[in-house]
KEVEX-131449 format. One record per residue (C-alpha): residue in three letters; x negated, y negated, z negated. Coordinates in Angstrom, 1 decimal, m for minus. Layout:
<sites>
[ALA,[X,Y,Z]]
...
</sites>
This chain:
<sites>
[UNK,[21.1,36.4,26.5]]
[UNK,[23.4,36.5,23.4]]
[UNK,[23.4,33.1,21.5]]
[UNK,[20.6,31.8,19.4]]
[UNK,[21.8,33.0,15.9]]
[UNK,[21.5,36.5,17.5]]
[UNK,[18.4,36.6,17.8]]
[UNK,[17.7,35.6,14.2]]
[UNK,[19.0,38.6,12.7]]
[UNK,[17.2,41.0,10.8]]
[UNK,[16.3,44.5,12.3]]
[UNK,[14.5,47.4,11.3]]
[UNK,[11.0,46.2,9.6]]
[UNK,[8.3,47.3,11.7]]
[UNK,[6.3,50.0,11.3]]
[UNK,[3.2,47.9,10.9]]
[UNK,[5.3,45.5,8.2]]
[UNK,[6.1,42.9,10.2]]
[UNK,[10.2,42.1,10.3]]
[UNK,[10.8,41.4,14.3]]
[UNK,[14.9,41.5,14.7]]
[UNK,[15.7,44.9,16.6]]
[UNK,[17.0,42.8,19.6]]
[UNK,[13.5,42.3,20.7]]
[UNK,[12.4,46.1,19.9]]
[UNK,[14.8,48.1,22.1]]
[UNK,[16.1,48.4,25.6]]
[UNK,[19.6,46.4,26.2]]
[UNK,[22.0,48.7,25.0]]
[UNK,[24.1,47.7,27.7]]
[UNK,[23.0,48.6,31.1]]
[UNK,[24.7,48.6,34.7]]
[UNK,[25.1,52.3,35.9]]
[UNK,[24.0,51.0,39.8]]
[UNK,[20.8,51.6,40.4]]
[UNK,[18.6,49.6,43.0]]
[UNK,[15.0,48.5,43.0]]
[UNK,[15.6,45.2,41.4]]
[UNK,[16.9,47.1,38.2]]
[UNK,[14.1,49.6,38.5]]
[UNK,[11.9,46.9,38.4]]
[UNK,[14.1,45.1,35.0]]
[UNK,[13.3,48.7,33.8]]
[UNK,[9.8,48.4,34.2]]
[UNK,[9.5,45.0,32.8]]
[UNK,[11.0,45.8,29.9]]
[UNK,[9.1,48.6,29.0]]
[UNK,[6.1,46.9,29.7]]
[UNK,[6.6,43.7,27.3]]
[UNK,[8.3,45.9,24.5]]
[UNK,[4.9,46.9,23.0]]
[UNK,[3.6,43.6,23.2]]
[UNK,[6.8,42.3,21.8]]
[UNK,[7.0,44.9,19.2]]
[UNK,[3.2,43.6,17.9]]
[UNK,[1.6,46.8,18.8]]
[UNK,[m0.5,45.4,21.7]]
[UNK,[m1.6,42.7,19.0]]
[UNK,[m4.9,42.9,16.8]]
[UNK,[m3.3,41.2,14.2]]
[UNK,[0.4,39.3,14.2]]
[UNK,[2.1,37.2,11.4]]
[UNK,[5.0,38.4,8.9]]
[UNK,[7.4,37.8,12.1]]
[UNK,[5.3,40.0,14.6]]
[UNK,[3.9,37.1,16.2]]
[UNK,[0.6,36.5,17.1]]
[UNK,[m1.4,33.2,16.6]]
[UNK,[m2.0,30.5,20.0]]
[UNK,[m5.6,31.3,20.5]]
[UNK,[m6.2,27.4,21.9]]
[UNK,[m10.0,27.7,22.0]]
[UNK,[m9.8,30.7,24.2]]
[UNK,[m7.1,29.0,26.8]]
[UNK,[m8.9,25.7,26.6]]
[UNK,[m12.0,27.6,27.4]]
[UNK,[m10.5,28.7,30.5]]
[UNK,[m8.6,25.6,31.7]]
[UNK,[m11.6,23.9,31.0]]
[UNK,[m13.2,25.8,33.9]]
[UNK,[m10.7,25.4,36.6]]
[UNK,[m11.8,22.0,36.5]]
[UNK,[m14.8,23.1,37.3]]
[UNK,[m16.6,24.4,40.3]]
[UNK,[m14.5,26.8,41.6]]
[UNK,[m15.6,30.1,43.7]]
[UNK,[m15.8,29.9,47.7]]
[UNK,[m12.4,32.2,47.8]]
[UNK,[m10.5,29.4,46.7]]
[UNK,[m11.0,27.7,49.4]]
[UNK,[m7.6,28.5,50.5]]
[UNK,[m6.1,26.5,47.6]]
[UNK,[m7.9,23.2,49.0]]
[UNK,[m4.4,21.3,49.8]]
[UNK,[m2.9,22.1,45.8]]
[UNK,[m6.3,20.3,44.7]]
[UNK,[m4.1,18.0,42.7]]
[UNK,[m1.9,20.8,41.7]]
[UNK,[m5.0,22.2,39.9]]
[UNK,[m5.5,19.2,38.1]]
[UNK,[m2.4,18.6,36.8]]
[UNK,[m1.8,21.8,35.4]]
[UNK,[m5.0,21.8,33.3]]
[UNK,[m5.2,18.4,32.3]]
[UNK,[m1.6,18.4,30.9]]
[UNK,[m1.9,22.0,29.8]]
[UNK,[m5.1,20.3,27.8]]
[UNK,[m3.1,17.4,26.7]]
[UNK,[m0.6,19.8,25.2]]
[UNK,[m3.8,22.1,23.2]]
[UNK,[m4.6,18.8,21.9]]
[UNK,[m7.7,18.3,23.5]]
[UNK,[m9.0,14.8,24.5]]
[UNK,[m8.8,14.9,28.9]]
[UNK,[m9.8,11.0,28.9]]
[UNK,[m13.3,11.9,29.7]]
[UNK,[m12.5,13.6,33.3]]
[UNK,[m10.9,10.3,34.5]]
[UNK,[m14.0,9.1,36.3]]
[UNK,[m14.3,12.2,38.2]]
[UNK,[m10.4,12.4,39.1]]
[UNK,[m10.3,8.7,40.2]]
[UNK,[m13.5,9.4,42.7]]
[UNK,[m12.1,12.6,43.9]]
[UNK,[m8.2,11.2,44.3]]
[UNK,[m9.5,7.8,45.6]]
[UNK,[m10.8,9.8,49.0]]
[UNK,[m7.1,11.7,49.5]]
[UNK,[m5.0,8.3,49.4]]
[UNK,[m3.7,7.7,53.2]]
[UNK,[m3.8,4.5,54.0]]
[UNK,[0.0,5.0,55.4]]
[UNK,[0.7,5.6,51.6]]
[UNK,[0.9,8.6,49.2]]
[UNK,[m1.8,11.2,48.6]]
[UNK,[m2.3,14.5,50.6]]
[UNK,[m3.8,17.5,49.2]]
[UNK,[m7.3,16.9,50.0]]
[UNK,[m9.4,15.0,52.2]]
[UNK,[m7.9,14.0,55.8]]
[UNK,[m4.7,15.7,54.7]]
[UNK,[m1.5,14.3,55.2]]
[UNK,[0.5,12.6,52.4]]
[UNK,[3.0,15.1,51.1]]
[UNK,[5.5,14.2,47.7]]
[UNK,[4.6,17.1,45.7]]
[UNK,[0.9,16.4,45.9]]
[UNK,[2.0,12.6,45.2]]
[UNK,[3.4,13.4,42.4]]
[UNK,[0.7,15.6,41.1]]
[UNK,[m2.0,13.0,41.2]]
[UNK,[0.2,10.3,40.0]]
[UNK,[0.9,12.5,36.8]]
[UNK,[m2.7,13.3,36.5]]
[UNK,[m3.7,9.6,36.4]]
[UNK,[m1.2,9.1,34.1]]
[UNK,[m2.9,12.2,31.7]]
[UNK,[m6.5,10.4,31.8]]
[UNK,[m5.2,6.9,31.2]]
[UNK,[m6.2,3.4,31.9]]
[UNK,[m6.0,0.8,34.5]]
[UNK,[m9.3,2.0,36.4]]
[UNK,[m6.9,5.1,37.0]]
[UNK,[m3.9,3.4,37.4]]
[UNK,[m4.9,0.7,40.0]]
[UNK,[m6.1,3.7,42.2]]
[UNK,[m2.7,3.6,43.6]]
[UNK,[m1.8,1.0,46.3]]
[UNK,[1.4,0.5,45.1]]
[UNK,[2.6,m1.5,48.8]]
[UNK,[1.8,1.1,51.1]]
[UNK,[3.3,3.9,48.2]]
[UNK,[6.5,1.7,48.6]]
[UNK,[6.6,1.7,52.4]]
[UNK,[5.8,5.3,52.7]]
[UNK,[8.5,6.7,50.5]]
[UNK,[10.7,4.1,52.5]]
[UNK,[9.9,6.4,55.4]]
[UNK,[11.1,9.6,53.3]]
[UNK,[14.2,8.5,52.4]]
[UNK,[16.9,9.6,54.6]]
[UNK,[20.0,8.5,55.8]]
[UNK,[22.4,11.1,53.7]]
[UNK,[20.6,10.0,50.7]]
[UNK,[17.8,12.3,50.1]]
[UNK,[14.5,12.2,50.6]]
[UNK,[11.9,14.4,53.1]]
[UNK,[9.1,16.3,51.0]]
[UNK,[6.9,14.8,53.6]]
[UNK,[7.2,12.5,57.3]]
[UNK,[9.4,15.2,59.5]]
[UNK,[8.8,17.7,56.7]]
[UNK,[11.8,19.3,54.7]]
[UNK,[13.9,17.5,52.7]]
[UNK,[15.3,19.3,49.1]]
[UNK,[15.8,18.6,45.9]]
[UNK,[11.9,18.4,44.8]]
[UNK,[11.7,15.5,46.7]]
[UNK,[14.6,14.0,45.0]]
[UNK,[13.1,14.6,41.4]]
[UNK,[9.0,13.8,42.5]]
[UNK,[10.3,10.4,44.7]]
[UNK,[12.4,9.7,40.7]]
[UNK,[8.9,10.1,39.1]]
[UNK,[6.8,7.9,41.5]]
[UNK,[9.2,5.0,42.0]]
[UNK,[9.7,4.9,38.2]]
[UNK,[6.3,5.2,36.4]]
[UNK,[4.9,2.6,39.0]]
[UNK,[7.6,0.4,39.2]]
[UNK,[7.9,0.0,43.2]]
[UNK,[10.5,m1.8,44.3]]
[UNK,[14.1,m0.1,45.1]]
[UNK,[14.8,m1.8,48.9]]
[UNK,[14.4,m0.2,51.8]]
[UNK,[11.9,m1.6,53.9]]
[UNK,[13.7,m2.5,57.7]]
[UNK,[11.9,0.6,59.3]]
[UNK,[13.6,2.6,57.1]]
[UNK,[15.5,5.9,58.4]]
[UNK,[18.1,5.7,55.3]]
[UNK,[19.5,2.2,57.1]]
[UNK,[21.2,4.3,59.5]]
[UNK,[23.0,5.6,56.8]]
[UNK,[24.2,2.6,55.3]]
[UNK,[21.7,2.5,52.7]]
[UNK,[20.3,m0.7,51.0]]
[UNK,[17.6,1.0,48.4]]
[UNK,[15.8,3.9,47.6]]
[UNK,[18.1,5.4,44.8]]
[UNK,[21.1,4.3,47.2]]
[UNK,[23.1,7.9,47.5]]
[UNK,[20.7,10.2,45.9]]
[UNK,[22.9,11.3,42.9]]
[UNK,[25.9,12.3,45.5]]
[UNK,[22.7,13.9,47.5]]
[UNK,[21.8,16.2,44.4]]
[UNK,[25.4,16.9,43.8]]
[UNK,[25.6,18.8,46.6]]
[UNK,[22.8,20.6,45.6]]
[UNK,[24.5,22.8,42.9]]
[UNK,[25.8,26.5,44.2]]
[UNK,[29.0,27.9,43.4]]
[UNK,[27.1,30.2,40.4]]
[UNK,[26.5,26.7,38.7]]
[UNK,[23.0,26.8,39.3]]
[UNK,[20.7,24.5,41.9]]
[UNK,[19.7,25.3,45.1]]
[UNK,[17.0,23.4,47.0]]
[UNK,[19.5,21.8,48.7]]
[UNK,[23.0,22.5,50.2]]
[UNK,[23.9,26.4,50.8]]
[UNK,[21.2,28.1,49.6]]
[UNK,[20.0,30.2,46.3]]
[UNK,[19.9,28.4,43.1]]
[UNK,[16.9,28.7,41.5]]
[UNK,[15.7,27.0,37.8]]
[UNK,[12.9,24.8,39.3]]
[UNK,[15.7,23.2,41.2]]
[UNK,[17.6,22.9,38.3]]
[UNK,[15.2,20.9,36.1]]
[UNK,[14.3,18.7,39.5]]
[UNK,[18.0,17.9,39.8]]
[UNK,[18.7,16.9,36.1]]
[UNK,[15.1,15.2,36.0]]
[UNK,[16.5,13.3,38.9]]
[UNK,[19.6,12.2,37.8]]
[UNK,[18.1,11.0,33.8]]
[UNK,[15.6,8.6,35.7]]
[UNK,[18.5,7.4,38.1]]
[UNK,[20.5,6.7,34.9]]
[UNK,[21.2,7.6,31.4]]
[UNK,[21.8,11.6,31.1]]
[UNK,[25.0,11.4,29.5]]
[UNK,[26.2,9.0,32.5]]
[UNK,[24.5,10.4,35.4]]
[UNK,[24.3,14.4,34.5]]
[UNK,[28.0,14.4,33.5]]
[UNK,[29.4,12.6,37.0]]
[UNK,[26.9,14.9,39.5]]
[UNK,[26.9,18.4,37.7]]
[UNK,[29.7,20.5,37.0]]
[UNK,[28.6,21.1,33.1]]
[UNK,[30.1,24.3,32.4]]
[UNK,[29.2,26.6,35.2]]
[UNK,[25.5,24.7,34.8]]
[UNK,[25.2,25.5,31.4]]
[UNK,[26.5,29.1,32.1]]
[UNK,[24.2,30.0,34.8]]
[UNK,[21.0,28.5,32.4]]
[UNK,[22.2,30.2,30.0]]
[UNK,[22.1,33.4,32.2]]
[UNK,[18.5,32.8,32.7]]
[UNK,[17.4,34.3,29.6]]
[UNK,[17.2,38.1,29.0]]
[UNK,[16.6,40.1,26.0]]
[UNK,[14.6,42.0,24.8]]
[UNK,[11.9,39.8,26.8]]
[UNK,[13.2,36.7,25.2]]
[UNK,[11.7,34.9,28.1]]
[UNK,[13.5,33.3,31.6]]
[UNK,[14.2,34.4,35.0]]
[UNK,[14.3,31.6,38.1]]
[UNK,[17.3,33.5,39.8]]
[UNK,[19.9,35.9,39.1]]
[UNK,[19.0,39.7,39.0]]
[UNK,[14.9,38.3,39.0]]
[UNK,[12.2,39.2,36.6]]
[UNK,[11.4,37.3,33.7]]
[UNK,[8.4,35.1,34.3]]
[UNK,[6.3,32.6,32.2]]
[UNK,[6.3,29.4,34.3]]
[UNK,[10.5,29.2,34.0]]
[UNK,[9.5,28.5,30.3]]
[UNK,[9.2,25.3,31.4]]
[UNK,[11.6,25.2,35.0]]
[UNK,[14.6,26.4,32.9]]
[UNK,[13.4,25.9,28.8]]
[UNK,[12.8,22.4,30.1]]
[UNK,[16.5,21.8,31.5]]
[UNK,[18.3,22.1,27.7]]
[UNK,[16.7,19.1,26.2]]
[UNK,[18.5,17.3,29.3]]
[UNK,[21.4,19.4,28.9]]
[UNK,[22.1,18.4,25.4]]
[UNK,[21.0,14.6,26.0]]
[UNK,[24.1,14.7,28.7]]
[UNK,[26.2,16.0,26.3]]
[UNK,[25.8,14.4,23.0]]
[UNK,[24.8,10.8,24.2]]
[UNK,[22.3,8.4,22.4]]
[UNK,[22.3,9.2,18.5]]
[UNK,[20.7,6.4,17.6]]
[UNK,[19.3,6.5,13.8]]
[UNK,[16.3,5.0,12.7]]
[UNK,[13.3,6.8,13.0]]
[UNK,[12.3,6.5,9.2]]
[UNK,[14.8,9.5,8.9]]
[UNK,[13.4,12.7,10.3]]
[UNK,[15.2,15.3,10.9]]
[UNK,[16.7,17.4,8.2]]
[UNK,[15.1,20.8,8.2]]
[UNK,[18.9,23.4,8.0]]
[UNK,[19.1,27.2,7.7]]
[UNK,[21.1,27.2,11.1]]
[UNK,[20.1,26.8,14.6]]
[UNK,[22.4,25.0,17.1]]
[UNK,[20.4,25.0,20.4]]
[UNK,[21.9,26.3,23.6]]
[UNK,[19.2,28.7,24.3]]
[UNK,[17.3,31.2,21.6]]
[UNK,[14.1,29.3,20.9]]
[UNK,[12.4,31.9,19.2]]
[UNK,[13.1,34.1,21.6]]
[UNK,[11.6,32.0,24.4]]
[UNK,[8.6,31.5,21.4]]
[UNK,[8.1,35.2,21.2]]
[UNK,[8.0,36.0,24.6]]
[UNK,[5.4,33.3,25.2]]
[UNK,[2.7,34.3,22.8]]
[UNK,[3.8,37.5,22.9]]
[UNK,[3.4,38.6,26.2]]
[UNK,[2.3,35.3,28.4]]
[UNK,[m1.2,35.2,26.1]]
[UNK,[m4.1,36.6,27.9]]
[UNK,[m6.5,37.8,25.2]]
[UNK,[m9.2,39.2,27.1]]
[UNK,[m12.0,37.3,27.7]]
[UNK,[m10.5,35.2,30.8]]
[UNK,[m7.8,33.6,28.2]]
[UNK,[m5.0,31.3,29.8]]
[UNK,[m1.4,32.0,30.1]]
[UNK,[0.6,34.2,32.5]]
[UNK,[3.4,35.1,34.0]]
[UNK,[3.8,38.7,32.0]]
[UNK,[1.3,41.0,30.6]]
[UNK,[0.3,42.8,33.9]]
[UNK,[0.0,39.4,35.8]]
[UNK,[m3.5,37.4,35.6]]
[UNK,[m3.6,34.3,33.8]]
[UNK,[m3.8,31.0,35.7]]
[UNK,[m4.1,27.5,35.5]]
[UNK,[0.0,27.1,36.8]]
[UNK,[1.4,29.3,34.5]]
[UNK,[m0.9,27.9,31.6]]
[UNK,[0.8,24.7,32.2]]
[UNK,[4.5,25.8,32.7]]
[UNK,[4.2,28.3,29.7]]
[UNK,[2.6,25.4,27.1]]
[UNK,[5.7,23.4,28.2]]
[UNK,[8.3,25.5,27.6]]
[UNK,[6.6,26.1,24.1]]
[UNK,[6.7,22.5,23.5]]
[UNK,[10.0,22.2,24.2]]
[UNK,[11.1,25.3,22.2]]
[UNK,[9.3,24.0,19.2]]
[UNK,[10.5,20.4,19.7]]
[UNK,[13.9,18.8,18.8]]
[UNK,[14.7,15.9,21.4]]
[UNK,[16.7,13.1,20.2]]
[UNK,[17.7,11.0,23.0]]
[UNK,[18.5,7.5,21.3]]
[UNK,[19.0,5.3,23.2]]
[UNK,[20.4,4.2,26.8]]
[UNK,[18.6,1.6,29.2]]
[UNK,[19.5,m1.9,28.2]]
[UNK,[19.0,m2.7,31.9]]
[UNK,[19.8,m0.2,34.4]]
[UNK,[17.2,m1.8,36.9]]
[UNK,[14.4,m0.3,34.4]]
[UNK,[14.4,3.3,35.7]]
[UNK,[13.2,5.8,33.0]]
[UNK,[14.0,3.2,30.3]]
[UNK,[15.9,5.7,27.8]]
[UNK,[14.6,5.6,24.7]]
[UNK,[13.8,9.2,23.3]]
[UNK,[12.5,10.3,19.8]]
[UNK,[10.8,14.3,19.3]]
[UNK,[10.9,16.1,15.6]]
[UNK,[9.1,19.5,14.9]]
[UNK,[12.4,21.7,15.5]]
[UNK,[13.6,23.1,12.2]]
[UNK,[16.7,24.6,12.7]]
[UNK,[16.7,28.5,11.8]]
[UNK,[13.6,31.1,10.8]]
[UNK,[10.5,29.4,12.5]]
[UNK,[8.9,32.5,13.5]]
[UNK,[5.2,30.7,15.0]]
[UNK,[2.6,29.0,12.1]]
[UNK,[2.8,25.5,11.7]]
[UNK,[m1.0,25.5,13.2]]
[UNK,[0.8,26.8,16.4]]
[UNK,[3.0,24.3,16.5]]
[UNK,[1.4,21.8,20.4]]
[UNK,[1.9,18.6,21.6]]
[UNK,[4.6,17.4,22.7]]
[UNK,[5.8,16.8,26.5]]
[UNK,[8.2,14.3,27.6]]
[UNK,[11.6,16.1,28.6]]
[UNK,[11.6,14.0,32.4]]
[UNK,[8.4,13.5,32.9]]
[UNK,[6.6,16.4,31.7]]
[UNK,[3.2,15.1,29.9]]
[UNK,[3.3,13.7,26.7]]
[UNK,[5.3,10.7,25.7]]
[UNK,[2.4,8.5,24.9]]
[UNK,[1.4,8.8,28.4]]
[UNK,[4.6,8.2,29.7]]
[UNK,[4.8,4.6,28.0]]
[UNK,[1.3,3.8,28.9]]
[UNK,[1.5,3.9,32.5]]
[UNK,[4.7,2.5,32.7]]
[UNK,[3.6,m0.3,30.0]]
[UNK,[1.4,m1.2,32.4]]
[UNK,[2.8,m1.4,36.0]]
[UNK,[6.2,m3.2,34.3]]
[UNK,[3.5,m6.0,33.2]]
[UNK,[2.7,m6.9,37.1]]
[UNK,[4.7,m9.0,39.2]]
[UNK,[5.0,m7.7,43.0]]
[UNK,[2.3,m5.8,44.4]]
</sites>
């Protein structure tokens, strides 16, 4: 993808009158001459979000081609995932608080209130806590990270302490104890595979509840030398990055952009960005293969190299540059009375608008299911709607990180203010413009401080 400014200039007016820049109206013009059924498939991609990106698919689009966010239609679907759900999902039992994460932060971010479903996520979360510590996917299942992870955020989304204290925070301790292995990473579950998601969703737990860092005795990571949880982890995801720049799950394998935000998610709640990104990740061949990512004319990311364009790495990948530039620019403290200047330029690292016009472009499903998708010939659902609401917020979203932790014990402690971007042609309404999610911890900010507010103000368990 060319540079940001490139994909601000003017093109041929379309035929409808909207001015979309001709960079998002036409094949590349350059193209590889080998064939193979991955470009094939680029081929087909691209001609099917070029009518949608062109407005034509698009009952009615503003003076940049764009169409409006239709929230009431996407609520109206999230809204119903939370529901009672058909007996073919049956199968999706064990991502139980997958599904709830994904709509109540993908409601958060439409604005809408999600306090009022915190009774009914406290009883249904309370019965999937093991008493060994963590949370499994449903009832009787075993404790796995990612699910951990997922109810802890959610608890965090609906707010207050009868949500909160549904954690035991002593047996969450112990049990990540038991993850945490002795070449410094941590297992995804007891014997289960260790990578770099467990890395970034162990990060998450330990800060926003405040568990202690030492290792319990029983731990596996003694063996290794290790005194405390974070003891070896940022040498751990180190390893983690491919010789392409990007992150693999963990050492030898394909990078991939999820990975990418886990490992520089990891490494900003371990310490600062600008201390901990800089000395684990080589910066230049990082920011070279994100920066890959993006493809034009679909505006949008791909996960890996010579892969489709997809909705959800809005988020996986979009999410990464607020980090990026954090690690590379330091705190710049100023005081908060002074917002951001609005300029006629655009400095980011990635083409927000394109990333904006792919997503309500082509990830909007405007038939009557609503919800967001992975492209136009992909059904909406509740993951992508999440992901792609994310990456909007962060692509209309300028992140000022301000300040560094005054104590390093304090994990998460940075101190981070968020402006409407303004840089360029904003080519989205202002009534467009959603909430904004926090660039680590992905929910909003309030949220963020809330939970943590709260678990800082207990002593021990």
């Amino acid at each position: 993808m060319a540079a940001a400014a490139v994909g601000q200039q003017p093109g041929p007016a379309h035929a409808a009158g909207p001015s979309i820049p001709s960079l998002f109206t036409q094949p590349p013009v350059i193209r590889d001459e080998l064939e193979t059924d991955s470009s094939h498939l680029q081929d087909e991609t691209v001609d099917e979000c070029l009518p949608f990106l062109s407005g034509l698919e698009h009952d009615k689009v503003n003076a940049h081609g764009v169409p409006r966010l239709d929230r009431e239609r996407h609520a109206r679907f999230l809204r119903k995932q939370l529901g009672a759900l058909p007996g073919a999902y049956v199968g999706a039992d064990p991502s139980r608080p997958w599904i709830f994460y994904w709509c109540l932060n993908a409601l958060s971010l439409l604005g809408e209130d999600v306090e009022p479903y915190r009774a009914r996520l406290v009883e249904t979360v309370r019965s999937i806590q093991n008493p060994t510590g963590g949370f499994g996917g449903g009832f009787g299942q075993a404790s796995h990270l990612a699910t951990t992870y997922a109810v802890v955020l959610s608890l965090a989304l609906v707010g207050g302490e009868e949500a909160y204290d549904v954690v035991d925070r002593r047996s969450m301790w112990k049990w990540l104890c038991q993850l945490k292995q002795p070449d410094g990473g941590f297992q995804m579950a007891v014997g289960g595979e260790e990578d770099v998601r467990g890395a970034y969703c162990a990060s998450v737990v330990i800060s926003l509840l405040n568990l202690p860092l030492n290792l319990s005795p029983e731990s596996p990571a003694r063996a290794g030398g290790h005194t405390d949880l974070l003891s070896g982890l940022g040498e751990w995801v180190r390893l983690c990055q491919t010789y392409e720049g990007g992150v693999s799950a963990k050492h030898g394998v394909e990078a991939h952009g999820a990975y990418a935000f886990c490992a520089l998610g990891c490494l900003s709640i371990i310490d600062s960005p600008h201390r901990s990104v800089r000395k684990y990740m080589d910066m230049p061949r990082l920011i070279s293969w994100l920066s890959s990512r993006q493809y034009a004319p679909e505006g949008g990311f791909s996960g890996r190299t010579n892969k489709l364009v997809d909705g959800c790495y809005s988020h996986w990948v979009g999410g990464c540059w607020p980090l990026i530039e954090a690690s590379l620019s330091g705190p710049t403290a100023s005081p908060s009375s002074q917002p951001l200047e609005a300029t006629e330029e655009d400095d980011s690292l990635f083409s927000r608008n394109g990333l904006i016009r792919y997503i309500l472009c082509c990830c909007q499903d405007m038939s009557k299911r609503g919800g967001l998708r992975d492209k136009p010939s992909k059904y909406s659902d509740a993951y992508h709607s999440c992901y792609v609401l994310s990456g909007l917020s962060s692509a209309q979203t300028k992140w000022r990180f301000v300040a560094s932790r005054a104590d390093e014990t304090l994990l998460g402690d940075d101190r981070w203010e968020a402006s409407p971007h303004t840089g360029g042609v904003q080519i989205f309404d202002e009534e467009d413009r959603i909430a904004t999610t926090h660039p680590v911890y992905a929910i909003p900010p309030h949220r963020v401080k809330a939970i943590r507010s709260h678990f800082l103000s207990k002593e021990g368990f």
